[in-house]
N, C-alpha and C positions, 0 to 999 in steps of 0.2 A: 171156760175154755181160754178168756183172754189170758186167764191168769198161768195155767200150764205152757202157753206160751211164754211168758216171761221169764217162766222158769225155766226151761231147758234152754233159754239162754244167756242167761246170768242176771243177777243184779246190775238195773242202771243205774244207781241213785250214785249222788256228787261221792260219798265217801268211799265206795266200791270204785270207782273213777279212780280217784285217789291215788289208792290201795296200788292198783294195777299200772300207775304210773309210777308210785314209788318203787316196787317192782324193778320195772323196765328201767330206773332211772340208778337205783345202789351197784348194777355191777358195772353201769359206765363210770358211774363217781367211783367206786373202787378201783377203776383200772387206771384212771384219772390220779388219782393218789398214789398210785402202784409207781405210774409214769413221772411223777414228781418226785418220790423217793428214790427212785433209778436215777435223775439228772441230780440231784441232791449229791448223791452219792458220789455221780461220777465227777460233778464240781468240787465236792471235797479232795477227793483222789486225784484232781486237775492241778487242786491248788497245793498239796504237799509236795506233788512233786515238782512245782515249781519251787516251793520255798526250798527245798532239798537242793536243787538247780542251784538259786539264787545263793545258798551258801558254801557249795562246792565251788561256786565261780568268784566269791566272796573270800573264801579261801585261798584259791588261786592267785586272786589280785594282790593278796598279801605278801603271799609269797615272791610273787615277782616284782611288787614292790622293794622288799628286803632285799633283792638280789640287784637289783637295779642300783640301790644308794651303798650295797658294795662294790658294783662294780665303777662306779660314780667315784668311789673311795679310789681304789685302785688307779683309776687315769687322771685321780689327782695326783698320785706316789707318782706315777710312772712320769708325768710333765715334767714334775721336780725334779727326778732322775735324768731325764730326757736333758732338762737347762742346766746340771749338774756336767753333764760329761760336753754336752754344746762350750761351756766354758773353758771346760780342760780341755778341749779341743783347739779353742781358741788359743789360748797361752801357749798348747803344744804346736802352734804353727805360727806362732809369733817366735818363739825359743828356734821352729830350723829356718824359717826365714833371718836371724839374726844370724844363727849359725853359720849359713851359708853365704850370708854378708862378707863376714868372717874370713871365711876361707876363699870369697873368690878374692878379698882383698890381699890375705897373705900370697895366693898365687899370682896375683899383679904384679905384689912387690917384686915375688922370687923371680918374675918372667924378665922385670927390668931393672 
């Protein structure tokens, strides 16, 4: 009788233990696995799109580099042009200051 008893309730022994732990134990390790292939995943997916990021901003920087050292270009023409006419400026007010010398002299003369 002892022994019908044991039987309608399973095997005790260590390897049936086991058995029934291994069991209970592969669908948490699979899910366990599951949940690491999903972060995997979404770190992969994390990081292209940052490298995708990192090279459209990469690009960007170029670009506005390049537009920068022409416009760099440009306020260096435009100084020289700027000290260009600053000069002819000078001279053309040096020429009606003389001018004007000039004439208020000959109208002295003619005054007296």
């Amino acid at each position: 009788m002892a022994d019908e008893t044991n039987s309608e309730q399973g095997p005790s022994t260590p390897a049936a233990e086991d058995k029934e732990n291994q069991i209970q134990v592969d669908p948490v390790g699979q899910s366990v696995l599951k949940l690491l292939h999903e972060a995997a995943s979404l770190a992969g997916g994390t990081s292209r799109y940052a490298v995708d990021i990192t090279q459209k901003l990469s690009d960007r920087l170029g670009l506005a580099e390049s537009r920068v050292a022409a416009l760099e270009e440009q306020v260096a023409n435009l100084q020289v042009e700027v000290e260009f006419y600053r000069e002819k400026s000078k001279r053309a007010e040096e020429w009606l200051n003389k001018i004007s010398g000039e004439i208020q002299e000959q109208v002295s003369k003619t005054i007296n």
